[in-house]
PyMOL Python script that loads the backbone (N, CA, C, O; Angstrom):
from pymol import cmd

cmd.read_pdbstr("""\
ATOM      1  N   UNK A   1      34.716-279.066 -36.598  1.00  0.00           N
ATOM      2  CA  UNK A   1      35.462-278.076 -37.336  1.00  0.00           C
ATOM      3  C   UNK A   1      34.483-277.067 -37.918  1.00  0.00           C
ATOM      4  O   UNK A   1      33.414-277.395 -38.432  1.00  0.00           O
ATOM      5  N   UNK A   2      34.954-275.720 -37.794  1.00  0.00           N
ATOM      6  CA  UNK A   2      33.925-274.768 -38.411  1.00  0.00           C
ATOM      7  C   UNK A   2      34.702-273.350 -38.838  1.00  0.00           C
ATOM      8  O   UNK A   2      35.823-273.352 -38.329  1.00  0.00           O
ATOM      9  N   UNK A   3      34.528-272.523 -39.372  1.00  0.00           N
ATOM     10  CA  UNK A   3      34.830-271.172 -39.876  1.00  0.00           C
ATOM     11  C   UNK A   3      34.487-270.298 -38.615  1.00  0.00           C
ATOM     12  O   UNK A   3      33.478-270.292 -37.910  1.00  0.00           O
ATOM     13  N   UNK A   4      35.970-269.355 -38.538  1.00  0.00           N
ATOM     14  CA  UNK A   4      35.524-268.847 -37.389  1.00  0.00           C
ATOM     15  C   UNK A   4      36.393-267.391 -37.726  1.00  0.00           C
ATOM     16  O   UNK A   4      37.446-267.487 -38.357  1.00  0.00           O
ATOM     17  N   UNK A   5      35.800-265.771 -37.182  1.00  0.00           N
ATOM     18  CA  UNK A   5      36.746-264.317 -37.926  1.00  0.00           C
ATOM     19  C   UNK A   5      37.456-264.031 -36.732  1.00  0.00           C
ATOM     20  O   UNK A   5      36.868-264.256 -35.675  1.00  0.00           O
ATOM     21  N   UNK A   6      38.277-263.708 -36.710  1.00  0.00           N
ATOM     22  CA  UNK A   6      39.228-263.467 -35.722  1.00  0.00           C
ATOM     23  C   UNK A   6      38.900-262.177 -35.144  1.00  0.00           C
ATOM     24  O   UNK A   6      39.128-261.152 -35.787  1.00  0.00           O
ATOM     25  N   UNK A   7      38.143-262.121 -33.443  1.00  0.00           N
ATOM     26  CA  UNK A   7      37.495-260.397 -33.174  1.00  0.00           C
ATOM     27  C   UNK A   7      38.688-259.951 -32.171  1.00  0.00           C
ATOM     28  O   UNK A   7      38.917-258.761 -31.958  1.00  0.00           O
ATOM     29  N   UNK A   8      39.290-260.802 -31.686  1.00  0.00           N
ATOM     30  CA  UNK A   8      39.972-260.223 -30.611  1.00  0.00           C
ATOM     31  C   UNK A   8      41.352-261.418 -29.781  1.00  0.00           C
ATOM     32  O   UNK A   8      41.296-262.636 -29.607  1.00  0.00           O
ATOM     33  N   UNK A   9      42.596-260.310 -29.392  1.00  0.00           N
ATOM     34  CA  UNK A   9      43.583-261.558 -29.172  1.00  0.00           C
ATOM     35  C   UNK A   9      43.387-261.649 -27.807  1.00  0.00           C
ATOM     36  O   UNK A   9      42.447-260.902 -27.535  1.00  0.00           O
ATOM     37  N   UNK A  10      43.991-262.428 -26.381  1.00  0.00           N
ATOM     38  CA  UNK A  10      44.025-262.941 -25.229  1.00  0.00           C
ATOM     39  C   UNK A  10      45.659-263.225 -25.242  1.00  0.00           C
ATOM     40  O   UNK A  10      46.540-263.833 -25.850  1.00  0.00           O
ATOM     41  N   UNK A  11      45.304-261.927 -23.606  1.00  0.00           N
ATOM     42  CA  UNK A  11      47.264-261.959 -22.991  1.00  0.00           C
ATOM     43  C   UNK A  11      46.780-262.202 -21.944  1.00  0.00           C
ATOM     44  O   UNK A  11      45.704-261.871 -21.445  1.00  0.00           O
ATOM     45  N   UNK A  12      47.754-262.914 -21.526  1.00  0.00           N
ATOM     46  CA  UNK A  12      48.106-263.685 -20.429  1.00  0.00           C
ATOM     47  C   UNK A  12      49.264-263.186 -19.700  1.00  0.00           C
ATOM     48  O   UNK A  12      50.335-262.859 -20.210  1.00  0.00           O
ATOM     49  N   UNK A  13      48.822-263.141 -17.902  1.00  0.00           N
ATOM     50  CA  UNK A  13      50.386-263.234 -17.359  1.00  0.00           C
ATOM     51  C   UNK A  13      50.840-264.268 -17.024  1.00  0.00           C
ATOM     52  O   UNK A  13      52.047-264.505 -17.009  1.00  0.00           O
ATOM     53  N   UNK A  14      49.847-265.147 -16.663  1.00  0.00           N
ATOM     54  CA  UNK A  14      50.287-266.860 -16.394  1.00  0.00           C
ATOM     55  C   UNK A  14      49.488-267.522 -16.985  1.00  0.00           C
ATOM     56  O   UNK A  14      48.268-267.389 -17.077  1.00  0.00           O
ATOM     57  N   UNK A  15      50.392-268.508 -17.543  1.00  0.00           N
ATOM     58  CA  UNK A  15      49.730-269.515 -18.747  1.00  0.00           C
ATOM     59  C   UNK A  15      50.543-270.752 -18.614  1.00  0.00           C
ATOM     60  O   UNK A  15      51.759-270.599 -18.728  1.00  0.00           O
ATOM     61  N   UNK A  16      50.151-271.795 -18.422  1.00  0.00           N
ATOM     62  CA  UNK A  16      50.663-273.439 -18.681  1.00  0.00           C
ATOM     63  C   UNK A  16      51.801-273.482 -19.731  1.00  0.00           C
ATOM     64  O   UNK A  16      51.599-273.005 -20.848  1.00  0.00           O
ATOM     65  N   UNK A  17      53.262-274.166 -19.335  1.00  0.00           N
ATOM     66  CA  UNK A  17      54.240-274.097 -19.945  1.00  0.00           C
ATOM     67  C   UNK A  17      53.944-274.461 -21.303  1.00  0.00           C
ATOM     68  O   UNK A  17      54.689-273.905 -22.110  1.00  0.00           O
ATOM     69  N   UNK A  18      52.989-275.310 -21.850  1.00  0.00           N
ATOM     70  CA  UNK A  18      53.045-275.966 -22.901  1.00  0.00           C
ATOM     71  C   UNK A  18      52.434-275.030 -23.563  1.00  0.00           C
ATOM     72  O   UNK A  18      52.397-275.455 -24.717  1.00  0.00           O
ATOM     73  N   UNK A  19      51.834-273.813 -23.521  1.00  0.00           N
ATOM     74  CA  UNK A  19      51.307-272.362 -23.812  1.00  0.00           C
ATOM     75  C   UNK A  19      52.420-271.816 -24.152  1.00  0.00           C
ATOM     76  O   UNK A  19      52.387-271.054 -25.118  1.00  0.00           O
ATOM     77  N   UNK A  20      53.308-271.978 -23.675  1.00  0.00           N
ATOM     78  CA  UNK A  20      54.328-270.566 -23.948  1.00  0.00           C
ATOM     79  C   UNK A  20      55.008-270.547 -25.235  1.00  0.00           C
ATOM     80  O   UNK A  20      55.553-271.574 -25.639  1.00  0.00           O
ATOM     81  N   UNK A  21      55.025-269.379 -25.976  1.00  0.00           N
ATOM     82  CA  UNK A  21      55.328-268.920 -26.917  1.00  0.00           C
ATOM     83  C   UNK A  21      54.327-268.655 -27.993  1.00  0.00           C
ATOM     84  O   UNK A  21      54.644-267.975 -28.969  1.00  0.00           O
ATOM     85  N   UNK A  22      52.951-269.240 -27.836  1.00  0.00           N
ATOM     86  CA  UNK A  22      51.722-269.183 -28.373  1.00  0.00           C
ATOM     87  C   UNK A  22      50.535-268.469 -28.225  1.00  0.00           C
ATOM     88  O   UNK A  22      50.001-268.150 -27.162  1.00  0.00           O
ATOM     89  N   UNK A  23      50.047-268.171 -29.692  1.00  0.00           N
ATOM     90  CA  UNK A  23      49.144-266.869 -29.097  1.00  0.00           C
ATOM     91  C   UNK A  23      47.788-267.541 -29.379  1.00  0.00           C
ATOM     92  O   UNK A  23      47.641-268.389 -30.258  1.00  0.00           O
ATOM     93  N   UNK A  24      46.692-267.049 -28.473  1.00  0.00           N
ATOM     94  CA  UNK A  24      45.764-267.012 -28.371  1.00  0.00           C
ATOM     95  C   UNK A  24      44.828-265.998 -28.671  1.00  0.00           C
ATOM     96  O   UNK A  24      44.759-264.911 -28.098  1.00  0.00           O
ATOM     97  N   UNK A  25      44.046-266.432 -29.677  1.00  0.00           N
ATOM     98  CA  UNK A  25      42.925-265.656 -30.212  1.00  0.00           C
ATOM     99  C   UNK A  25      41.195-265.713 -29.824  1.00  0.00           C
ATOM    100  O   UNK A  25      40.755-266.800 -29.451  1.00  0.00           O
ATOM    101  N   UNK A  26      40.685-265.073 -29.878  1.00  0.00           N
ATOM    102  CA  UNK A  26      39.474-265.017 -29.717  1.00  0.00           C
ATOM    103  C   UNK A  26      39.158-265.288 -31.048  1.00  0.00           C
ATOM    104  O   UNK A  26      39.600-264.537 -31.918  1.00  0.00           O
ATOM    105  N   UNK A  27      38.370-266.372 -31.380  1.00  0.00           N
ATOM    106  CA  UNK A  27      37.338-266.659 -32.466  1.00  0.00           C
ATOM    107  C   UNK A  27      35.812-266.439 -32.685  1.00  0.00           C
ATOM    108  O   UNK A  27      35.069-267.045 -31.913  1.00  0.00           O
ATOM    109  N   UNK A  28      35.408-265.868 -33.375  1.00  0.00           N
ATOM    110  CA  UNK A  28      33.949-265.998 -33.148  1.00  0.00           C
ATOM    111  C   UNK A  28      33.228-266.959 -34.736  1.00  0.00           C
ATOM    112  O   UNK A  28      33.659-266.858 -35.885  1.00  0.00           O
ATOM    113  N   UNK A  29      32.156-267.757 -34.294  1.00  0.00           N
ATOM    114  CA  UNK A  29      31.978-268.672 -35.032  1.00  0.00           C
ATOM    115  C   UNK A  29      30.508-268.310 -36.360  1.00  0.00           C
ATOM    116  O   UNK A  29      29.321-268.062 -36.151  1.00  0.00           O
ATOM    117  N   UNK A  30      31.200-268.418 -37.527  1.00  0.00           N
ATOM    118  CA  UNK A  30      30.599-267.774 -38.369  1.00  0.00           C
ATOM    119  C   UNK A  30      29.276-268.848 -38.855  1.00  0.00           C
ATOM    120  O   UNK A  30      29.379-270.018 -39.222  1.00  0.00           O
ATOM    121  N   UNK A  31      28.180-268.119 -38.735  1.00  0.00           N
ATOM    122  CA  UNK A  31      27.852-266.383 -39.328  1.00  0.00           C
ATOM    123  C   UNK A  31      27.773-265.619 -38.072  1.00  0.00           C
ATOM    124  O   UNK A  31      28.282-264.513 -37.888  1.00  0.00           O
ATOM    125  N   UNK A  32      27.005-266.388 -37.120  1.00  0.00           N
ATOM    126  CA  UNK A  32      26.946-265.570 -35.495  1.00  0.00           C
ATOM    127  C   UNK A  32      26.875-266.151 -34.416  1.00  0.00           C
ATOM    128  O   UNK A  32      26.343-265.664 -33.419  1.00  0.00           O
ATOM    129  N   UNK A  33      27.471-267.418 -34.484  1.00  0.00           N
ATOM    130  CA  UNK A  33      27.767-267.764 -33.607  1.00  0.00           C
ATOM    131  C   UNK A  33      28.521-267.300 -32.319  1.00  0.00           C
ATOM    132  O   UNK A  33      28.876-266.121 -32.310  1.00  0.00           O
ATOM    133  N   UNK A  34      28.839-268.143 -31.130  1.00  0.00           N
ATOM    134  CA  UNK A  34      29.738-267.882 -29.709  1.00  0.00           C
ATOM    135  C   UNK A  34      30.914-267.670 -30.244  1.00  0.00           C
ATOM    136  O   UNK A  34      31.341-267.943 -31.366  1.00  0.00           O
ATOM    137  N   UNK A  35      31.753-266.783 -28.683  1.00  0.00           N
ATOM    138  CA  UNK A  35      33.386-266.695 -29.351  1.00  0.00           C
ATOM    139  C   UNK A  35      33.726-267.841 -28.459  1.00  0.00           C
ATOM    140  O   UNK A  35      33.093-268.284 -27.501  1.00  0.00           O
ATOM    141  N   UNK A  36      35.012-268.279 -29.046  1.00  0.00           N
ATOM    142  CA  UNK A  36      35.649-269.259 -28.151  1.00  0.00           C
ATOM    143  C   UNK A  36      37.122-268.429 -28.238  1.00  0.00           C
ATOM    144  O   UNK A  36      37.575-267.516 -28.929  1.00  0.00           O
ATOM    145  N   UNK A  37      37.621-269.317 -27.086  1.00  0.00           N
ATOM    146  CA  UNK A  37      39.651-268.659 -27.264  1.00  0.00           C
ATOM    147  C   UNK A  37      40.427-269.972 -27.935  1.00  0.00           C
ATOM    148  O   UNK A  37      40.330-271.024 -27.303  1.00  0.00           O
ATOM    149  N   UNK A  38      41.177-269.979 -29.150  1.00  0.00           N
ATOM    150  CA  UNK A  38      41.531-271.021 -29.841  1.00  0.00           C
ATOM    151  C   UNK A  38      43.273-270.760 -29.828  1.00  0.00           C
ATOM    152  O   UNK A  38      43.822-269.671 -29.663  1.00  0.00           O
ATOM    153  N   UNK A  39      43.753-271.709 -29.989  1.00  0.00           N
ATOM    154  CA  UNK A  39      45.192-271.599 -29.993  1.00  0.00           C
ATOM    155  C   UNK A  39      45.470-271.183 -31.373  1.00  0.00           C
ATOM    156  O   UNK A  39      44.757-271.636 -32.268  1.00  0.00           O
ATOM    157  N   UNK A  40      46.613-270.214 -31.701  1.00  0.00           N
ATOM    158  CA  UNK A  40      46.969-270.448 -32.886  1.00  0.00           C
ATOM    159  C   UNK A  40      48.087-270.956 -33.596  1.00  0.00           C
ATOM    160  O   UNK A  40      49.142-270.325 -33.652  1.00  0.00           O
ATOM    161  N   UNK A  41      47.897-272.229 -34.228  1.00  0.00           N
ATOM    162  CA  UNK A  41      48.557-272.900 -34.893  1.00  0.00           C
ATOM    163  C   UNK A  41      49.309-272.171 -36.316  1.00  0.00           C
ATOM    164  O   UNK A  41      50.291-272.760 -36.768  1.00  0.00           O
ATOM    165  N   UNK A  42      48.889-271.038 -36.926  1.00  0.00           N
ATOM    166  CA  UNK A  42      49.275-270.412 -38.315  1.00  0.00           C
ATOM    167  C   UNK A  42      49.339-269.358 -38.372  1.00  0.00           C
ATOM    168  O   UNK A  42      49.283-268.935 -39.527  1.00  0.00           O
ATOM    169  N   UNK A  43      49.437-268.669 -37.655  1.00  0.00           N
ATOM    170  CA  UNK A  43      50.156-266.979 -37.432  1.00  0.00           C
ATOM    171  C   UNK A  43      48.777-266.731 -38.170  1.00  0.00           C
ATOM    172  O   UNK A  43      48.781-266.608 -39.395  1.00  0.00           O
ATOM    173  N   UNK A  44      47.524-266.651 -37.405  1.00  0.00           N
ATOM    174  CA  UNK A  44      46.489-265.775 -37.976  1.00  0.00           C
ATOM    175  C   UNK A  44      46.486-264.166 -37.710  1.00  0.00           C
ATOM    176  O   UNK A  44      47.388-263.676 -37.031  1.00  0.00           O
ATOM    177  N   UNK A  45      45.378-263.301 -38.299  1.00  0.00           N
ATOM    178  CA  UNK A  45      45.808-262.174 -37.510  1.00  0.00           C
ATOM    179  C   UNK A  45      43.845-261.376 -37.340  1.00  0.00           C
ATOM    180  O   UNK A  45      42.718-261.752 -37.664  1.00  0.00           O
ATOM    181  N   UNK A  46      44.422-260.214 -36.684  1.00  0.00           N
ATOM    182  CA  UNK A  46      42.952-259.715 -36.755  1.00  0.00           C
ATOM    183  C   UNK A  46      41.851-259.356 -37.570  1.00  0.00           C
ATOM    184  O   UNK A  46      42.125-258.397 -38.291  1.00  0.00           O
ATOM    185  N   UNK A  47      40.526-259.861 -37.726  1.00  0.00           N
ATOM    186  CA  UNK A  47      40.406-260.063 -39.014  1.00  0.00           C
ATOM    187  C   UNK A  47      39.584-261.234 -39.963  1.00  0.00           C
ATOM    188  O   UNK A  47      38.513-261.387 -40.549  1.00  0.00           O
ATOM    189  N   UNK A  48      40.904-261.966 -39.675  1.00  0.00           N
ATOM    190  CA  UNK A  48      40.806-263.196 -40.668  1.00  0.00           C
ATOM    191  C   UNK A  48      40.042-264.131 -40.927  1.00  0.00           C
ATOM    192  O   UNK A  48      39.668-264.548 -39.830  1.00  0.00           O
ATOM    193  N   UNK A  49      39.633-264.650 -41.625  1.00  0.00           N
ATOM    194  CA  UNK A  49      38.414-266.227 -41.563  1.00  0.00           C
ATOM    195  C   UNK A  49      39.364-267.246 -41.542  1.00  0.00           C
ATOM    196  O   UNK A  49      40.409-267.381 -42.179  1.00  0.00           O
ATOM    197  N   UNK A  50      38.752-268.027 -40.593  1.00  0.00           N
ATOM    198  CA  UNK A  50      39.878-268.921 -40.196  1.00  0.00           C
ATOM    199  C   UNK A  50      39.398-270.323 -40.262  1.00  0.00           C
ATOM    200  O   UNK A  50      38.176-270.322 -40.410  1.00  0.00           O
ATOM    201  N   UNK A  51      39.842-271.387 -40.214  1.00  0.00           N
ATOM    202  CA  UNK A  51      39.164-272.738 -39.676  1.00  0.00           C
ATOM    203  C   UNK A  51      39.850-273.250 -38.405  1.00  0.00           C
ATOM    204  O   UNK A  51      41.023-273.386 -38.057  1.00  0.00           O
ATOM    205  N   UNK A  52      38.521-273.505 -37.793  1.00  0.00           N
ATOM    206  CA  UNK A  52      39.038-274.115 -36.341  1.00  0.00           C
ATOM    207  C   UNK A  52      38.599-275.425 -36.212  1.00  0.00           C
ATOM    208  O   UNK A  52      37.514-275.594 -36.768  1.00  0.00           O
ATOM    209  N   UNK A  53      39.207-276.740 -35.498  1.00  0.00           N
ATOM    210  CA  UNK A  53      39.649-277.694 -35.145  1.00  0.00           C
ATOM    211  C   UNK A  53      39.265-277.392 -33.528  1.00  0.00           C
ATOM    212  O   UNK A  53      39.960-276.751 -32.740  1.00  0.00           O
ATOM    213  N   UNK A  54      37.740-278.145 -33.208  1.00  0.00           N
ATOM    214  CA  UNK A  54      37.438-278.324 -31.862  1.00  0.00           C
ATOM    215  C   UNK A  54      37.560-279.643 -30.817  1.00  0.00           C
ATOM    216  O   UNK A  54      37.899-280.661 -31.421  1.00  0.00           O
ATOM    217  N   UNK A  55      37.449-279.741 -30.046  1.00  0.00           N
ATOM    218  CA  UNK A  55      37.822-281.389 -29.442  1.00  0.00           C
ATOM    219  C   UNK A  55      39.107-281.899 -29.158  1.00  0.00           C
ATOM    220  O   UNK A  55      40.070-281.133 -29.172  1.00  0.00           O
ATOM    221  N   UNK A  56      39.237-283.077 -28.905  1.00  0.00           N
ATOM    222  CA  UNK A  56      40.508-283.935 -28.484  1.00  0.00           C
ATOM    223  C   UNK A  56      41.669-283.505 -29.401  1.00  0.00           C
ATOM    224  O   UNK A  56      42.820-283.238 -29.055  1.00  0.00           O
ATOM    225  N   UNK A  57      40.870-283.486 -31.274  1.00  0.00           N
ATOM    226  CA  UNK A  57      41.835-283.177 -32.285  1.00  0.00           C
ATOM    227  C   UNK A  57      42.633-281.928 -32.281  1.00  0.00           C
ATOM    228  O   UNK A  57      43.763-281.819 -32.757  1.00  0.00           O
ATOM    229  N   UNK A  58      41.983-281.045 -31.732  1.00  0.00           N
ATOM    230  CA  UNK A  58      42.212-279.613 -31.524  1.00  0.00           C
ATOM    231  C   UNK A  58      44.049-279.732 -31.395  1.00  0.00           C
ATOM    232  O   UNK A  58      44.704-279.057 -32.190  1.00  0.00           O
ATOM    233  N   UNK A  59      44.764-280.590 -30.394  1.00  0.00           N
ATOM    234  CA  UNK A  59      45.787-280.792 -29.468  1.00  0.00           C
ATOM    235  C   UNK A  59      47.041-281.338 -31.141  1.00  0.00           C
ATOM    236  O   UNK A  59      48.147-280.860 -31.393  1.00  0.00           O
ATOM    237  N   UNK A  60      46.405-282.247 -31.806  1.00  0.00           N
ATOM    238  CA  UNK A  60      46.848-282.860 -32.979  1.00  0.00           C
ATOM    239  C   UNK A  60      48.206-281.904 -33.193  1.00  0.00           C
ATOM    240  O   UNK A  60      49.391-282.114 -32.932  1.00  0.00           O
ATOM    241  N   UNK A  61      47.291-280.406 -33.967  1.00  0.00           N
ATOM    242  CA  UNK A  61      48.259-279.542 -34.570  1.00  0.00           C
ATOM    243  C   UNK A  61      49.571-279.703 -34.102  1.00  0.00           C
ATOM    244  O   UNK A  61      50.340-280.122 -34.967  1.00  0.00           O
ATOM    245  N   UNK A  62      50.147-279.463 -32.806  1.00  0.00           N
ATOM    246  CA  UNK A  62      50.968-279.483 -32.110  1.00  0.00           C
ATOM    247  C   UNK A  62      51.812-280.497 -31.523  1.00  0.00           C
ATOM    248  O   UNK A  62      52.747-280.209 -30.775  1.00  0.00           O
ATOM    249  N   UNK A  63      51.336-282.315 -32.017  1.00  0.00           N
ATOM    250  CA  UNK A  63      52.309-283.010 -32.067  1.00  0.00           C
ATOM    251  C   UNK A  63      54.139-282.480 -32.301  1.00  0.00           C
ATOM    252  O   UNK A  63      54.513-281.591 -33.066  1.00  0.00           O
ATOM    253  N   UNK A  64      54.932-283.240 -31.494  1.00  0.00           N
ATOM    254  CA  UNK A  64      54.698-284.542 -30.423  1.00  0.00           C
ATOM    255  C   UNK A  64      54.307-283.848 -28.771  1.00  0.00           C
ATOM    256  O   UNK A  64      54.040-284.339 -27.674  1.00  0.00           O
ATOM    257  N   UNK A  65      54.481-282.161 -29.435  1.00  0.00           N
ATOM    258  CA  UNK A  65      54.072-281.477 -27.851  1.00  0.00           C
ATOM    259  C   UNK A  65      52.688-281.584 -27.549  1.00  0.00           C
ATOM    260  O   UNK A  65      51.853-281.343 -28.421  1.00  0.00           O
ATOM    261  N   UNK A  66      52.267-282.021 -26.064  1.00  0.00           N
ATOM    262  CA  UNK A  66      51.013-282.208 -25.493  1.00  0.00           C
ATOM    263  C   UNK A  66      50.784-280.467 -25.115  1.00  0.00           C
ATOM    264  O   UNK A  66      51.482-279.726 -24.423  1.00  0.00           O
ATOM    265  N   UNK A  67      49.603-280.211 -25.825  1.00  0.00           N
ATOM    266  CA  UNK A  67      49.402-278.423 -25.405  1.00  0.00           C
ATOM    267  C   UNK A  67      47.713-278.817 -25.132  1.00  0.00           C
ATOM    268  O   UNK A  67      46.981-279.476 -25.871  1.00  0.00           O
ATOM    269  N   UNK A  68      47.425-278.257 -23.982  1.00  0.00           N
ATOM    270  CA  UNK A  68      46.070-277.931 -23.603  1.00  0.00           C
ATOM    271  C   UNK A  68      45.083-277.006 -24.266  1.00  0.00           C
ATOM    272  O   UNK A  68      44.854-275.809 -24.089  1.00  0.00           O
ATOM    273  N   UNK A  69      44.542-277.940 -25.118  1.00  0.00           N
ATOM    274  CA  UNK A  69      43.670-277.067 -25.644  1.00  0.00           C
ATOM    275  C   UNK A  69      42.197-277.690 -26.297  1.00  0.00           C
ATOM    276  O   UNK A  69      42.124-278.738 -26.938  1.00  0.00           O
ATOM    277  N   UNK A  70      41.040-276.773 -25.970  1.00  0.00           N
ATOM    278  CA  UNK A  70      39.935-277.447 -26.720  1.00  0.00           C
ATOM    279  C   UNK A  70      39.652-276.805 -28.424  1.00  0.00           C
ATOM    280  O   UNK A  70      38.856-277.362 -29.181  1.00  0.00           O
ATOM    281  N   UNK A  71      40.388-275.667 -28.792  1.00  0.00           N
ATOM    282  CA  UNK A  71      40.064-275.587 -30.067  1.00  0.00           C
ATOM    283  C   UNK A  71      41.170-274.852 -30.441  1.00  0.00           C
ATOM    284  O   UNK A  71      41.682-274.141 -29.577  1.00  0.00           O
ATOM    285  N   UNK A  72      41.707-274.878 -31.696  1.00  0.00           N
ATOM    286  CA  UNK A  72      42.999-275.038 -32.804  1.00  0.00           C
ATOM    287  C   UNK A  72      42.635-274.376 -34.049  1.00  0.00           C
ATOM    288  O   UNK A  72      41.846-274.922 -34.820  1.00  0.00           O
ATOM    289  N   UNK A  73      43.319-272.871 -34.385  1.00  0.00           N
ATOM    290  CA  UNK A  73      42.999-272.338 -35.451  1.00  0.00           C
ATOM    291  C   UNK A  73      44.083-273.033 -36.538  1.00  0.00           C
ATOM    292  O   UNK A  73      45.228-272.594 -36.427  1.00  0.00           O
ATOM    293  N   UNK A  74      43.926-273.814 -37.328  1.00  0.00           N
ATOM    294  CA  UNK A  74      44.239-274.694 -38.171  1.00  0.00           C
ATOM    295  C   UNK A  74      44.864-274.563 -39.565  1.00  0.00           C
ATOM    296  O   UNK A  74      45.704-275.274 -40.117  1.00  0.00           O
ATOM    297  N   UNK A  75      43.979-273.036 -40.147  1.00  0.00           N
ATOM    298  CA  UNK A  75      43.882-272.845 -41.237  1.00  0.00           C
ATOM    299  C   UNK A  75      43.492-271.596 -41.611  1.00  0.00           C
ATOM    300  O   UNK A  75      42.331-271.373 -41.267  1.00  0.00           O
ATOM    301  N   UNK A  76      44.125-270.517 -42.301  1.00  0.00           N
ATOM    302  CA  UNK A  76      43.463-269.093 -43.018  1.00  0.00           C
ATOM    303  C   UNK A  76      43.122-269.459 -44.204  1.00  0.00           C
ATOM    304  O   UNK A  76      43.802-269.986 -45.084  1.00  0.00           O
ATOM    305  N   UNK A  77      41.454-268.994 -44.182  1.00  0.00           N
ATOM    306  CA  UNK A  77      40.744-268.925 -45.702  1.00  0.00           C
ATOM    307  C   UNK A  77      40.527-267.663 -46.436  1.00  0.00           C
ATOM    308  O   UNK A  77      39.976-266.616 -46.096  1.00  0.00           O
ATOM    309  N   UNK A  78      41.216-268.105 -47.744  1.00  0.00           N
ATOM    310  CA  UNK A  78      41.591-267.194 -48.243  1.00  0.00           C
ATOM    311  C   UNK A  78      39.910-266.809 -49.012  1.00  0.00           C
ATOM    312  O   UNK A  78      39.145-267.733 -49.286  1.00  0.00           O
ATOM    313  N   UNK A  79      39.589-265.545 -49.242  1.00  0.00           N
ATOM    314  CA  UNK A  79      38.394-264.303 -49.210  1.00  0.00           C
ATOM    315  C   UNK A  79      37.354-265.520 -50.503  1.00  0.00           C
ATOM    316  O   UNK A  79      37.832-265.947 -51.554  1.00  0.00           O
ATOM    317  N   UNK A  80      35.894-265.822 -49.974  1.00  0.00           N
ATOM    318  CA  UNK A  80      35.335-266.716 -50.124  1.00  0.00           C
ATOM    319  C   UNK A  80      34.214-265.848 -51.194  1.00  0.00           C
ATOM    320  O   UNK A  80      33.702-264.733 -51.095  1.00  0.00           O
ATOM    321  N   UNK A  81      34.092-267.155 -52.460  1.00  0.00           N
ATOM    322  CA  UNK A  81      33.059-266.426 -53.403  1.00  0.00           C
ATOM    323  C   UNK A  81      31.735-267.164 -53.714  1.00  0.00           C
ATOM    324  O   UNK A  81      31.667-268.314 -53.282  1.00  0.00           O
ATOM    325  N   UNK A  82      30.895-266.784 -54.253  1.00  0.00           N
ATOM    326  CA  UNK A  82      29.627-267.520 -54.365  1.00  0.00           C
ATOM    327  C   UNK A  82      29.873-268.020 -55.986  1.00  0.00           C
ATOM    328  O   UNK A  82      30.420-267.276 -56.799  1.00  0.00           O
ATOM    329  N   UNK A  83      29.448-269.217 -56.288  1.00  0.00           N
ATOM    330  CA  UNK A  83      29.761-269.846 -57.563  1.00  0.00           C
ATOM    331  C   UNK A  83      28.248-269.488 -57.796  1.00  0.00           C
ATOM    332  O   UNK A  83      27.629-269.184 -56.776  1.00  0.00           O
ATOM    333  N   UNK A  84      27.517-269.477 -59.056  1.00  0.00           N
ATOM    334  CA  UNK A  84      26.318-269.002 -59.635  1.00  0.00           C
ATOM    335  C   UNK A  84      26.195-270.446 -60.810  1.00  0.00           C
ATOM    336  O   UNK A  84      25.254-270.521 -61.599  1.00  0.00           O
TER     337      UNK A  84
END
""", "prot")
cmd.dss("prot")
cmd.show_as("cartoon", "prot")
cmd.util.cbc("prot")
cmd.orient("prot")
């Protein structure tokens, strides 16, 4: 699991039924990390700091439906401060 800003979305003309109705985002993994394409589980939008859910768990969100996926935007974090 890691923090990831939302740079860009992914359309599809054909996508696996268990896809459909779900959008896919491009994540990129903070501070500069790789982008990955993550499902989104929480109506994220462009932008956003997000938490993503990588691996087997990734699929969890979406119980009892089986959806193909290796990573799961999980969570929007709301604007992050430094404690002193």
């Amino acid at each position: 699991m890691y923090l990831g800003k939302i740079v860009g979305r992914v359309v599809c003309s054909v996508k696996d039924e268990a896809l459909t109705s779900k959008t896919l985002l491009l994540v990129r993994r903070l501070p500069n990390g790789p982008t990955v394409v993550a499902v989104d589980a929480v109506g994220a939008g462009a932008g956003e700091t997000v938490y993503v859910c990588r691996g087997r768990e990734a699929a969890f969100a979406f119980k009892p439906q089986e959806v193909p996926t290796e990573a799961t935007i999980v969570a929007i974090v709301d604007p992050l401060e430094r404690v002193q």
